[in-house]
Structure formats: structure tokens, C-alpha cells
N, C-alpha and C positions, 0 to 999 in steps of 0.2 A: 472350391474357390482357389484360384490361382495367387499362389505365393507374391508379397511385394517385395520388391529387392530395399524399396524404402520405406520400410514400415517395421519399429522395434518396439519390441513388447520390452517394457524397464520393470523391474522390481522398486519400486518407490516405497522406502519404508520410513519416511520422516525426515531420515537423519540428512549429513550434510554429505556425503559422501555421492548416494545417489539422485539427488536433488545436482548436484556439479556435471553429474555421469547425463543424465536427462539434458540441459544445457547444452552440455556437448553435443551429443547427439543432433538438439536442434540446429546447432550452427553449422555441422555435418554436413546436414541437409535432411535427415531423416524425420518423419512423421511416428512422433511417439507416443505410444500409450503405455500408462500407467498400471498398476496391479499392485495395492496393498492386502499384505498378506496378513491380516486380520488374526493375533494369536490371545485377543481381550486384553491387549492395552489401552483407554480411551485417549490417551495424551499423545501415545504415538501415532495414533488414526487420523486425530486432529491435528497434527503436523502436516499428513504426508497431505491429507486432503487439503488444506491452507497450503503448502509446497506447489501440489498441483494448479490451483486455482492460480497464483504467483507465475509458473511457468505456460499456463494454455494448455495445459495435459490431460487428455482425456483419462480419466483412474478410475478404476473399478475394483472397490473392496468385495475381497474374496475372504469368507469366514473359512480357517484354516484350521478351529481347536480341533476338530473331531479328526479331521487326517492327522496333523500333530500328533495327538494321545495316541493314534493308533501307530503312527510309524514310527515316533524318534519318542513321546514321552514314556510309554508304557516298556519300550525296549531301554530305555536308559535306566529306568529304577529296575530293573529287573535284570541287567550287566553290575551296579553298583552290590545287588543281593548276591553276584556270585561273586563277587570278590573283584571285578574288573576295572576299568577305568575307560569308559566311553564318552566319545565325543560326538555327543549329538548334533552337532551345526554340522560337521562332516557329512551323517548322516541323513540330515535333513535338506541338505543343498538336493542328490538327485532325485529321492524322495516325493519332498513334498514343492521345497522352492523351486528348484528348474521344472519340475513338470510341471507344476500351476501353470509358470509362463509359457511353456511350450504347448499345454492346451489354450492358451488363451490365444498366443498365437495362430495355432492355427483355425482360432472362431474367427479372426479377423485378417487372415489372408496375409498374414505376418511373416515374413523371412527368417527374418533376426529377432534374438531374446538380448535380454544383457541386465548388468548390476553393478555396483559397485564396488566389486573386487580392487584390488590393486594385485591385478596381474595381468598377462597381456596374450593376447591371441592372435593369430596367423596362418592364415590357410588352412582353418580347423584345429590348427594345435594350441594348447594353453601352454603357456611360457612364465617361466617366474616374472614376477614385478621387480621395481626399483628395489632392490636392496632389505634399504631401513624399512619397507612397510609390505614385503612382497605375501600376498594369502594365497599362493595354487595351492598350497599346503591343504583347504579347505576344498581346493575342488577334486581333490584324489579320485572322489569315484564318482563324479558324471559322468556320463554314457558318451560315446562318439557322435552320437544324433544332437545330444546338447549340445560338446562342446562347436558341432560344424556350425550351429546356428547361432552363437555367442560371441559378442560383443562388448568390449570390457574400455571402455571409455579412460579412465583412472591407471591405465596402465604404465604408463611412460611420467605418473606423477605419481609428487611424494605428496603426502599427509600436507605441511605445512602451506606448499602449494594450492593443493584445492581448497585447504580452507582462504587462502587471498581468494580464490577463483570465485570463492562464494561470496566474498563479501564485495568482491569488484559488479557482482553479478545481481546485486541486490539481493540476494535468497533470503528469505524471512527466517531460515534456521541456522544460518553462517555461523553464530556463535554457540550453537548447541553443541555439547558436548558428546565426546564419543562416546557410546555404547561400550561396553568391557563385559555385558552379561547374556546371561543365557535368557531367550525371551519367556519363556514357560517358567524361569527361577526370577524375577527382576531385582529382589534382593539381597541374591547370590547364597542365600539358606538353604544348601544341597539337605543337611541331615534334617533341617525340618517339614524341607517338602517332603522328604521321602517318607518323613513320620506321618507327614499328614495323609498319605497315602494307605498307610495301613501297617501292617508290620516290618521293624525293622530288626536288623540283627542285635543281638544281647552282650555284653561285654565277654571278653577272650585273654588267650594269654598271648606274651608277647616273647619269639623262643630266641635266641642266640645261640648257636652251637647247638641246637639240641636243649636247650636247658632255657626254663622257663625265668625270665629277669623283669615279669612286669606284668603288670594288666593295660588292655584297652576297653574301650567303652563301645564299641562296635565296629566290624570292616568298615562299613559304611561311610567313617570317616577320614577315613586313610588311603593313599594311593603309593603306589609302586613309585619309591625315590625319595617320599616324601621323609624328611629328617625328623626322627624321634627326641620327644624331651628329652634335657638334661643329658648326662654322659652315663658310661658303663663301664668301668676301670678305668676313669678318664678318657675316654674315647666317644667320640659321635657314633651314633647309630641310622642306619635308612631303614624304612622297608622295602625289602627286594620280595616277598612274594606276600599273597594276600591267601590263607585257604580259608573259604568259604564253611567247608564243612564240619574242620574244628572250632571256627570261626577266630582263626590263629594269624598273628602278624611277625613272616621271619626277617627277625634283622640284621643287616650285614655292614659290615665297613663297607667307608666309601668307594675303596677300590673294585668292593667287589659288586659294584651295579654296574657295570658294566659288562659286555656282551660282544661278541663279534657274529653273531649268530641270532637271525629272527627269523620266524615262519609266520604268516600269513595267513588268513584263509578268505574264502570269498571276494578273491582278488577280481580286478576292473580295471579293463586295460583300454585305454588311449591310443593304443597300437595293435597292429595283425599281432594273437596270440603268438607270444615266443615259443619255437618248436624246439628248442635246446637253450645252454646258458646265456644269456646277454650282461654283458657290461652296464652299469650306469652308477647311478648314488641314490641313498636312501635319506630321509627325513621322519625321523618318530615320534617326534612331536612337534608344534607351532613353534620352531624356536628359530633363527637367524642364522645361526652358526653351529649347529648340528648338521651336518649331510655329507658321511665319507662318501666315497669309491664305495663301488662294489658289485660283485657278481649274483645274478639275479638266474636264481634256478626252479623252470615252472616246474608244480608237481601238481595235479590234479587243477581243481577248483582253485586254487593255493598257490604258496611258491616259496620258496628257501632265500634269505637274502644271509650273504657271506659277506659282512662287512670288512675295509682292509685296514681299517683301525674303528674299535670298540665304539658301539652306540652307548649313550648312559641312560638305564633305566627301562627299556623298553616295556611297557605295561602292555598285560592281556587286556583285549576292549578296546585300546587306541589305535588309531588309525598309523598308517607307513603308509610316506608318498615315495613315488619313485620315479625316477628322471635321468634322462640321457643328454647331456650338458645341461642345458635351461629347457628343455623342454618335460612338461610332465605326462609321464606315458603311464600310468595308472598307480592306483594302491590297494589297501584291502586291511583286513582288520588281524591285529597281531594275538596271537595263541600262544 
């Protein structure tokens, strides 16, 4: 079947964000179809499908647990047992969310996919969003076939905006609140999903210099950065490294979370493989105002990033985006 140049597969998942994105689109001029991605919410379901019925949208729920558990649940508790800090929505954008759409597209002769990001795209390339509300951050490692077929409506607005847009627009979920959670956690209980799942790690000690000043109650709940109770000779305490094996949390002053130096592996690049070092900035976590300079050295599968002032924090398991002014030209997960 021959491709439509007006015809976009949307990710419709209840919320207000792509309910405004859909909208747009129609006033575009594009012919949209819908795609809830079913992760056993019923209240989300029954949004997006009441959203669609609202906008004229043809939507097709797509049951998503079983690829879920296999590609981002079952790898997320099992990063968390070694000691890491993964960010599954990172991972489940090329996964499982953009290919859904991209096979759905192409059962209906579909051009374009799109979502409700707040970032912006341009002759194939994804581009940070406005500012205060920019997520390329999350789209690090889509593939070049996604990003050429992607369409990001919410790009050129902020938060505050589309929610008027929504409620100028009559959308039946305008005053629904933002989502903040993981959809496989919805009441954000990492240590008791992951109990429920089966075993989890046993309390540990907690070292400073070598020397043991504490107990934990398992890695499991703790992440690289994260600020230890109370003080230690009057001093705050982080954890800067998580080991699995002794199932030990080392903790360091503040100063010393930080890093001019990250390696990568399993990097996904938005651009022709670099054949030598390239310039750009790095991003290590979802934050606003984290992302020096820096020199970006490929090495394998992988790559060297030499920051030209210190990242704070870097966790094994989270994702680095990386970007040549606003454009984001791939990432890959930090070691």
C-alpha cells in the first residue's frame, strides 16, 4: 500500500497533551488515526476512547502488557537488581511505543506517526522543545526511520498553552491532570513492585572512605546522587556508586558526584555514524539545565563523552542524550 502523505498515526493515551496534538493535526489538515497503547489501565482506556469519540478519531486499542514485560518491565527490575538506575519510558519510546505506531502505520498507508512530546522536528531531525517543558530528552534512542516519519504537533508550545488549547477546544479531559508516573508502577511503589515480582536484594552496608558508617535496607532503593539521612561528622552524604555484589552503597561528598567523564554503550545515533571525535553537549538526566559542551569520542558499539565542565551524578542504567546545538543526534545507556 502506498504511503499517505496525509494520513497520521497519533499515540492517544487519554491525557491532554495528545488529545491537543490530534486537534492540531486535524486543523493541519491531516486524517488521524488513533492507537491506545493498552498497558491495563481501565480509566486511562476510557479517556482516550471518550477523547477519540470527542475528536472523530478513528482508535484502535492495541494490548501492549505482554511486549511491555518483555522489553522495558522485565529489563527494568533486573537493571534495578544490579545496582543501576533505568529509565524505562526512554526505553520503551523505540521499543515498544514508536514501533506500535510505525506498524500501525504502515497497515494503513500511513506517512507520518506522532505524540505528544514537547519537542519539535524538521526534515527528519528532532530538535529540543520550548525550554520550560522540552522531552527530546526521552526520545534519545528512536531510530532514523522513526524519527523521518514523526511529527510532534506540541513543539513550538508550552504546558500552560495547550492546556488553554484544550479547554478552548472543548476536549473532555482539558482539566485532567498530568501524568508524573511510570505506567506499569501508577502508584510510583518501585520497592514494592519489584517485591512483588519476586526477590529482592537484603540489607547492605553503607562505606565512606572505605569504612563502613551505616546500614541500608536494599540497593533496590537507592540511586546514584541520591542524598543519604542525617549527617556524618556533620557533613551530607550521596551515593555515588551502587555495588550489586556486596550489595554495598558508596558515599561521597557532594563535590565528588560529579564527573567530566561518561562512557556509554549501546549508543543510537540520529546521525551518519561519527568516524572520529565530534563536538556537541550532553544531557544525563531529564533535567533543564544540565547539558555542557562536550567532545564525543565513538568507540565500538559505545562512545566516550569528555565533558568541558562536570556532569553531577551520572548513573549506570540511565540514559545520555546527546546534541549538536538543539538538535538531538542520538544516546545510549551510561556504564
Amino acid at each position: 500500500m502506498e504511503n499517505s502523505d496525509r494520513r497520521v498515526v497519533l499515540g492517544l493515551s487519554g491525557g491532554v497533551d495528545s488529545a491537543v496534538a490530534a486537534r492540531l493535526l486535524q486543523h493541519a489538515g491531516y486524517e488521524v488515526f488513533g492507537v491506545y497503547l493498552d498497558a491495563g489501565d481501565p480509566s486511562a482506556r476510557a479517556d482516550a476512547i471518550a477523547t477519540a469519540e470527542f475528536l472523530s478519531v478513528d482508535l484502535s486499542v492495541l494490548d501492549i502488557r505482554e511486549m511491555l514485560e518483555r522489553q522495558v518491565c522485565a529489563p527494568f527490575a533486573e537493571a534495578y537488581l544490579r545496582g543501576e538506575t533505568p529509565n524505562p519510558c526512554v526505553r520503551c519510546n523505540p521499543l515498544v511505543k514508536f514501533k506500535s505506531l510505525i506498524d500501525r502505520a504502515d497497515e494503513l498507508g500511513a506517512a507520518h506517526i506522532a505524540t505528544g512530546h514537547y519537542a519539535r522536528v524538521r526534515d527528519g531531525m528532532i530538535l529540543r522543545g520550548m525550554p520550560s517543558n522540552d522531552q527530546s530528552y526521552m526520545l534519545c534512542r528512536l531510530t532514523r526511520e522513526q524519527a523521518r516519519r514523526l511529527l510532534l504537533p506540541l513543539g513550538e508550545y508550552e504546558k500552560p498553552r495547550v492546556r488553554e488549547l484544550a479547554a478552548e477546544f472543548g476536549i473532555p479531559v482539558a482539566r485532567k491532570p498530568d501524568s508524573m508516573e511510570i505506567c506499569f508502577i501508577p502508584d510510583r511503589d518501585y520497592t514494592g513492585w519489584l517485591a512483588a515480582r519476586g526477590s529482592v536484594p537484603g540489607p547492605g552496608p553503607i562505606l565512606f572512605n572505605g569504612q563502613v558508617i551505616g546500614r541500608h535496607e536494599g540497593i533496590h532503593r537507592w540511586t546514584v546522587g541520591q542524598r543519604l539521612p542525617g549527617l556524618y561528622d556533620g557533613r551530607k552524604l550521596y551515593v555515588a556508586e551502587i555495588w550489586p555484589d556486596e550489595s554495598a552503597l558508596i558515599a561521597v561528598l557532594w563535590d565528588d558526584l560529579f564527573h567530566t567523564e561518561v562512557r556509554i554503550r549501546e549508543a543510537s545515533w540520529l546521525i551518519d555514524l561519527p568516524d572520529a571525535p565530534i563536538r556537541g553537549s550532553v544531557r544525563v538526566r531529564h533535567t533543564k539545565w544540565e547539558n555542557p559542551e562536550c567532545t564525543i569520542f565513538p568507540e565500538g558499539s559505545g562512545a566516550r563523552i569528555v565533558a568541558d565542565s562536570p556532569v553531577r551524578a551520572p548513573a549506570r542504567g540511565q540514559a545520555a542524550a546527546l546534541y549538536q546545538g538543539d538538535r538531538l543526534i542520538g544516546g545510549g545507556w551510561i556504564v
